[in-house]
VEXDREN-2710 file (C-alpha; in Angstrom, 1 decimal):
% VEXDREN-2710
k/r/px/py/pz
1/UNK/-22.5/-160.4/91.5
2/UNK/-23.2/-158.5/88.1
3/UNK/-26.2/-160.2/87.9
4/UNK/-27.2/-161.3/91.9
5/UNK/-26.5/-157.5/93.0
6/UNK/-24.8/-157.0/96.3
7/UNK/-27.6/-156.2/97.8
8/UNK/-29.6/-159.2/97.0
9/UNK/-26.4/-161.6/97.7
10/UNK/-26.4/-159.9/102.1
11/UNK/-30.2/-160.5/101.8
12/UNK/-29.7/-164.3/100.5
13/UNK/-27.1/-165.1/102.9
14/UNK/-29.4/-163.5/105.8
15/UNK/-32.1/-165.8/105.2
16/UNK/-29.6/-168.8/104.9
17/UNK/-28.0/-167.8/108.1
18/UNK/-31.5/-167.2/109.7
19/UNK/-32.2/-170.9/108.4
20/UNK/-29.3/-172.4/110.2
21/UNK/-30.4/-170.5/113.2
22/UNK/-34.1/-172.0/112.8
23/UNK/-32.6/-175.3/112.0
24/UNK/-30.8/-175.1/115.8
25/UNK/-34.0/-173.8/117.5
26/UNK/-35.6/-176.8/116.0
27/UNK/-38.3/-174.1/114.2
28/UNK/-37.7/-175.4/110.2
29/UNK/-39.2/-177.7/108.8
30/UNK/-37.1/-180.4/107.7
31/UNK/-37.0/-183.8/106.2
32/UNK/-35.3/-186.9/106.6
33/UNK/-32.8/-188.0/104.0
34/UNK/-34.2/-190.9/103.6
35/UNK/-37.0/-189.9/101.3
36/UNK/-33.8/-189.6/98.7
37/UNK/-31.6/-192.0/100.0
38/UNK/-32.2/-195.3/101.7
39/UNK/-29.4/-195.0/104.9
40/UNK/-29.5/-191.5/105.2
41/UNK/-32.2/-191.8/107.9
42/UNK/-29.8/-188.8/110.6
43/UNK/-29.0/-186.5/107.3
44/UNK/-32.3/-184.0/107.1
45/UNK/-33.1/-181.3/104.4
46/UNK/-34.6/-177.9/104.8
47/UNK/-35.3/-175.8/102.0
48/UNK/-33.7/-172.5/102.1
49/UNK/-34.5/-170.1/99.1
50/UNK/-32.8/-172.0/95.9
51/UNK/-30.8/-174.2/98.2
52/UNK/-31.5/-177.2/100.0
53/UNK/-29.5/-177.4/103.6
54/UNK/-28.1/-180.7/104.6
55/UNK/-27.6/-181.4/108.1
56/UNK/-27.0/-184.1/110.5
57/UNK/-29.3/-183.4/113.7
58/UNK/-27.3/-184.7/116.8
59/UNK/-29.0/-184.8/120.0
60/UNK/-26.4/-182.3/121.5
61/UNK/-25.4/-180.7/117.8
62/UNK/-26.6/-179.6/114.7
63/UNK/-23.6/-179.7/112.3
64/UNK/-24.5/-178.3/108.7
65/UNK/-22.9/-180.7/106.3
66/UNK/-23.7/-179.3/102.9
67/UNK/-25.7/-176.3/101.1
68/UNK/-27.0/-177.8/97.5
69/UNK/-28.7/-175.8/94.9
70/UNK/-32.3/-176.5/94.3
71/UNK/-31.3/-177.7/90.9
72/UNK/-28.7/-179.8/91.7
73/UNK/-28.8/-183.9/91.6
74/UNK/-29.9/-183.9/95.9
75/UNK/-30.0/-188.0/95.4
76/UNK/-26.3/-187.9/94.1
77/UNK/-25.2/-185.3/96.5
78/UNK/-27.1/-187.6/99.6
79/UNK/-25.3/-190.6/99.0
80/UNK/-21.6/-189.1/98.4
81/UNK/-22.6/-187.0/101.6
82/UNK/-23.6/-190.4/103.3
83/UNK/-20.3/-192.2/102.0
84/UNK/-18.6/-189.5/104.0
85/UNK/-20.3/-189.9/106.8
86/UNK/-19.8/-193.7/107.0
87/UNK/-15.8/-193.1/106.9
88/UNK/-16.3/-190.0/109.2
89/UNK/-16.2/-187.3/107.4
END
């Protein structure tokens, strides 16, 4: 927090929470995790600030699977998070 501010972290978790919410309304734009991961065509990705949100986009859910860093490996990430998926989470 020394360096994020308090502040800054409500603000950041705001716009992550009002992604989630867009994500459920069907208002963000996402994409298919396929572009990373051949498979992965149900997990999506919406960007989200720094961070990437993984989702799997059920016709009667929307269950948030993962939040990954812009920075972070997404291809590694997608196929450990669609490993899961195949043994059901």
């Amino acid at each position: 927090m020394k360096n994020f501010g308090l502040r800054q972290a409500e603000r950041y978790e705001a716009e992550l929470l009002s992604r989630c919410k867009g994500i459920l309304n069907g208002t963000v734009h996402s994409r298919r995790c396929a572009v990373l991961v051949d498979d992965a065509d149900d997990l999506r990705l919406a960007r989200a600030g720094e961070h990437f949100l993984v989702f799997l986009d059920q016709p009667d859910e929307v269950i948030i699977v993962d939040i990954l860093h812009s920075h972070s490996d997404l291809h590694r990430h997608v196929e450990v998070l669609l490993a899961l998926k195949t043994e059901g989470f």
